[in-house]
NULOFI-87974 format. One record per atom (N, C-alpha, C): residue in one letter; x negated, y negated, z negated. Coordinates in steps of 0.1 Angstrom, whole numbers, padded with zeros to 4 digits, always signed. Atoms other than C-alpha are relative to their C-alpha. Layout:
BEGIN
aXYZ;...
END
This chain:
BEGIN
x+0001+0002-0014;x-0164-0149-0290;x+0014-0001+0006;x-0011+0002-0001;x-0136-0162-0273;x+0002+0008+0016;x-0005-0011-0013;x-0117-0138-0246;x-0002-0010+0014;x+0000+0006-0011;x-0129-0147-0210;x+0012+0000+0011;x-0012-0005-0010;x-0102-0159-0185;x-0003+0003+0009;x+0000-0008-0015;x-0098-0143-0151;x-0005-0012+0009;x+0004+0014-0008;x-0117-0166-0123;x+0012-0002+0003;x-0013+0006-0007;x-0089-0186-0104;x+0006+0004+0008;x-0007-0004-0014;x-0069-0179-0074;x+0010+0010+0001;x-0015-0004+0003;x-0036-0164-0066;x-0003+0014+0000;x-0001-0013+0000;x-0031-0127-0069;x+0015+0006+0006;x-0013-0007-0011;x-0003-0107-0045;x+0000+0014-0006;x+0003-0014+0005;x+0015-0081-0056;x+0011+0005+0011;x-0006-0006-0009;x+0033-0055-0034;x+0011+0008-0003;x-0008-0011+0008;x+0063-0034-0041;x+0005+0010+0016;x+0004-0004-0015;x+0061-0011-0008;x+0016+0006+0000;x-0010-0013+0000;x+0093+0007+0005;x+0001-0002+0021;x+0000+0001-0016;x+0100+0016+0045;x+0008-0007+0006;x-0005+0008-0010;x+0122-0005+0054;x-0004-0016-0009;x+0004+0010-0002;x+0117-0038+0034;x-0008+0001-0019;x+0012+0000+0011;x+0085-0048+0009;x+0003-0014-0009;x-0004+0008+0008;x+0090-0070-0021;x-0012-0005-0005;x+0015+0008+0004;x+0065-0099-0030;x+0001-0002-0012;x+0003+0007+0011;x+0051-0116-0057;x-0011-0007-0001;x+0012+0009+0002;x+0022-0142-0067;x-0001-0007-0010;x+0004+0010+0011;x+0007-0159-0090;x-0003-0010+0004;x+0001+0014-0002;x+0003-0195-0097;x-0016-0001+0003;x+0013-0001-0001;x-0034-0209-0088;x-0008+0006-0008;x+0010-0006+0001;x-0048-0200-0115;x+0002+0012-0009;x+0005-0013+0008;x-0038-0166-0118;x+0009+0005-0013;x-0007-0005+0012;x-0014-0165-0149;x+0015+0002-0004;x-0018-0004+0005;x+0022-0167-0142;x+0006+0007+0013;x-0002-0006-0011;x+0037-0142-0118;x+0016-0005+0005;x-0011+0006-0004;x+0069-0157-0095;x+0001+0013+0012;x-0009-0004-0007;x+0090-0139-0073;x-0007-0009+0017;x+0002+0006-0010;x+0081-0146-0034;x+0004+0001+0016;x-0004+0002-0010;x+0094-0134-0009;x+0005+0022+0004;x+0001-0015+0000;x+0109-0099+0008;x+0000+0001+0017;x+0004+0000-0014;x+0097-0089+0038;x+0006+0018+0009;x+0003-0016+0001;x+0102-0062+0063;x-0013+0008+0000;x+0009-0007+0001;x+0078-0035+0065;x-0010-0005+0010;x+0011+0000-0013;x+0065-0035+0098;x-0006-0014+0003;x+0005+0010-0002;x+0057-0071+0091;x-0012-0004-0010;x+0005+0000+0014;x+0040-0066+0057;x-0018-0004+0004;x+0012+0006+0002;x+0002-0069+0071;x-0002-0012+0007;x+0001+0014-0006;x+0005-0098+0090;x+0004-0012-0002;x+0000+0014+0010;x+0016-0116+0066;x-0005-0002-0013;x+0014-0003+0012;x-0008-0106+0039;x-0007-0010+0011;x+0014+0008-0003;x-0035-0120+0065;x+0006-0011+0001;x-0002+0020-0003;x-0014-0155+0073;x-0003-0002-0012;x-0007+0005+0012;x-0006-0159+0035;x-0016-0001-0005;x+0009+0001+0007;x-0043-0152+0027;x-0009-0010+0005;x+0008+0010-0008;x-0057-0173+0055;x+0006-0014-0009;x-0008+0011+0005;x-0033-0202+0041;x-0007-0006-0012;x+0003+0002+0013;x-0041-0197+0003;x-0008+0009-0005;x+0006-0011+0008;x-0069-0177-0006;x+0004+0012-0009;x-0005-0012+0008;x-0060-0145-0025;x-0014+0004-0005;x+0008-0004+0008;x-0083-0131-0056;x+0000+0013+0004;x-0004-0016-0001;x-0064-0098-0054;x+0009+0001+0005;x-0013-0008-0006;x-0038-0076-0039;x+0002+0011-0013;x-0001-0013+0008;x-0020-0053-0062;x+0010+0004+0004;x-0011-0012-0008;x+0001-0024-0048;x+0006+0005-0009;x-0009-0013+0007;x+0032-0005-0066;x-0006+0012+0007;x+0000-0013-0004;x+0022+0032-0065;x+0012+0009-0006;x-0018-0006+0002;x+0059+0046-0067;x-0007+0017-0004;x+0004-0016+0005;x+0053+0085-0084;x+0019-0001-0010;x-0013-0002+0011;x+0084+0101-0101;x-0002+0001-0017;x-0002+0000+0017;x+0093+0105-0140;x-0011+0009-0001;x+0012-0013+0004;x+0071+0136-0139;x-0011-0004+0006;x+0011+0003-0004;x+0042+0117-0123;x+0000+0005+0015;x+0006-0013-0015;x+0045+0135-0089;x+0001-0010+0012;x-0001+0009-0013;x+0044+0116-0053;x+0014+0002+0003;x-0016-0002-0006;x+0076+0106-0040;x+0001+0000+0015;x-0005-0001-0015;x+0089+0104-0004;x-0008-0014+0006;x+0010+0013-0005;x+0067+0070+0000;x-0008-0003+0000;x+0010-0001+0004;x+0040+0076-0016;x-0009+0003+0007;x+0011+0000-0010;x+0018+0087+0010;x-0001-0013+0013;x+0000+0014-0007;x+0028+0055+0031;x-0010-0011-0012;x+0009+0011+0006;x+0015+0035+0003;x-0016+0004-0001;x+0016-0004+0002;x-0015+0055+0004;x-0006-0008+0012;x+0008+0010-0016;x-0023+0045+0040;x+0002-0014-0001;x+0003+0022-0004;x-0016+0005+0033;x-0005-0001-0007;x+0008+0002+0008;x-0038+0008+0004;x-0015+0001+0011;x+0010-0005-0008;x-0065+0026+0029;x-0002-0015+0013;x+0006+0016-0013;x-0054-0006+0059;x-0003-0011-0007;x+0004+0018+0005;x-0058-0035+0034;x-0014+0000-0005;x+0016+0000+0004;x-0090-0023+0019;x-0010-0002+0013;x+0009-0001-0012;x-0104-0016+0055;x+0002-0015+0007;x+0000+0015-0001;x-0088-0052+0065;x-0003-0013-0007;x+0000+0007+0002;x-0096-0070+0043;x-0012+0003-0016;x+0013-0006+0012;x-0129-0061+0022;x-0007-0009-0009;x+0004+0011+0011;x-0136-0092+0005;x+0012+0004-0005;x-0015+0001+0017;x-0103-0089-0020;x+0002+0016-0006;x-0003-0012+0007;x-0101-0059-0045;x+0011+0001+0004;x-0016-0005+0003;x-0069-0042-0042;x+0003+0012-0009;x-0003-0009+0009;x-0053-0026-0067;x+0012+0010-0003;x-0011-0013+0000;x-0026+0002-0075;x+0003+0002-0012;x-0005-0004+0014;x-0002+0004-0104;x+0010+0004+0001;x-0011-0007-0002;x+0022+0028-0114;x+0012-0012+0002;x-0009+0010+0001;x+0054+0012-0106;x+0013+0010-0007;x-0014-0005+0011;x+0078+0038-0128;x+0007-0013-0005;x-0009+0005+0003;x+0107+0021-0139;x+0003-0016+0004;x+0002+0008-0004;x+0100-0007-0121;x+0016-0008+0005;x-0011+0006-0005;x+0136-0015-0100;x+0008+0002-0014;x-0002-0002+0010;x+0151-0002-0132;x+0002-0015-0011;x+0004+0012+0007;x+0138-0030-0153;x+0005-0014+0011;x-0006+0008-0009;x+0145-0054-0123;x+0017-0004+0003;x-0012+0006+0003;x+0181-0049-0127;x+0007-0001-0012;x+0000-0001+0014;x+0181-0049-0161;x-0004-0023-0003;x+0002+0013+0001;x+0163-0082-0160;x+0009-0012+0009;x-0010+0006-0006;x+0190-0096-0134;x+0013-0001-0007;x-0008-0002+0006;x+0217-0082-0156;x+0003-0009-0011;x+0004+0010+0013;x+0201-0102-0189;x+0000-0016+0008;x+0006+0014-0010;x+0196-0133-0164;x+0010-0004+0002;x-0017+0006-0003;x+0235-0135-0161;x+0005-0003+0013;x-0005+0001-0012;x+0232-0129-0126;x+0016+0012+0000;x-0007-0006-0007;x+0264-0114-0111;x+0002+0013+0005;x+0001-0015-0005;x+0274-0075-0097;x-0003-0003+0012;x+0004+0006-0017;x+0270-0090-0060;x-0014-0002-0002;x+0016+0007+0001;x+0235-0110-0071;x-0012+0016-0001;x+0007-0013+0011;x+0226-0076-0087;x-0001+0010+0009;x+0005-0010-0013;x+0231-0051-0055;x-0007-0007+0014;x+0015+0009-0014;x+0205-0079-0033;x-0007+0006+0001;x+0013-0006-0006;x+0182-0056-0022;x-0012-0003-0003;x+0009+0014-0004;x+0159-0081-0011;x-0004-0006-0016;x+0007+0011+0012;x+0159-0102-0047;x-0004+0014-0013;x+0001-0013+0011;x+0160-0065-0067;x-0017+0003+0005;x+0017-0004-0002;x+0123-0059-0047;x-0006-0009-0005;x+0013+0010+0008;x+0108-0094-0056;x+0001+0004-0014;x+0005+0000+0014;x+0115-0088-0092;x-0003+0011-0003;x+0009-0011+0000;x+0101-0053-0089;x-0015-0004+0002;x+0009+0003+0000;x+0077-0069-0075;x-0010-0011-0008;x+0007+0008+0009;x+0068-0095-0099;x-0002+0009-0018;x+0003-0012+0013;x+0071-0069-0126;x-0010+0004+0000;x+0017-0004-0002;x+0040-0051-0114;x-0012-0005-0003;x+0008+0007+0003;x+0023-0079-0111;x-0005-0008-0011;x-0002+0000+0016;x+0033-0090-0147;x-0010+0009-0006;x+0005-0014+0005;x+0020-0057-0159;x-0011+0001+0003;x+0015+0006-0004;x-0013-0064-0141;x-0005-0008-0007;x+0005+0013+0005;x-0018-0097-0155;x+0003+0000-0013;x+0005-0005+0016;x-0016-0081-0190;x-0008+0011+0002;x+0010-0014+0007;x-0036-0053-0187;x-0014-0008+0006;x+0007+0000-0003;x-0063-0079-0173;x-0010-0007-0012;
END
């Protein structure tokens, strides 16, 4: 029997922090995760609903930031409540929650290997999307 694929449609992933949130998405159908965009915070659900109104969304998946020892960090209860507004906003689309340990980590690791620059490498902004496409990498293997 041959392994079923995932239905279609794009999947969003989130990399949450308080001042600015780091995108990601998949292609239509679902299998290659791109880098997309970094947003501030206080803009973050209102452009979930444009972005979904636009292009349909399958899923949302959220970084849940915890430290090395598993424990909640200083953000972690923020992400709890936008896990709690997108579900309540938006109850057609699963949302999902994945550790995001080592996540920026690996982000500049993969900037490093990518032969970006020391300047390219302290962007904030491009260090969240590829946090943020990490996640959603990491999703779209464990699916």
């Amino acid at each position: 029997m041959l392994p079923t694929s995932p239905p279609p449609g794009r999947v969003l992933a989130i990399d949450y922090g308080t001042k600015r949130v780091g995108l990601a998405i998949t292609d239509p159908l679902g299998l290659i995760a791109t880098p997309l965009d970094t947003i501030h915070s206080k803009d973050l659900l209102a452009y979930v609903k444009a972005y979904h109104l636009r292009e349909p969304l399958r899923a949302i998946v959220v970084g849940m930031p915890r430290t090395l020892l598993n424990e909640p960090t200083d953000v972690t209860s923020a992400v709890v409540g936008l896990l709690r507004t997108l579900r309540r906003e938006h109850p057609d689309l699963p949302i999902h929650e994945l550790d995001e340990r080592y996540t920026s980590k690996m982000a500049h690791a993969a900037l490093l290997a990518g032969g970006l620059g020391r300047k390219a490498r302290q962007n904030k902004a491009l260090v969240d999307q590829v946090s943020a496409t990490l996640i959603l990498q990491s999703f779209l293997e464990r699916m």
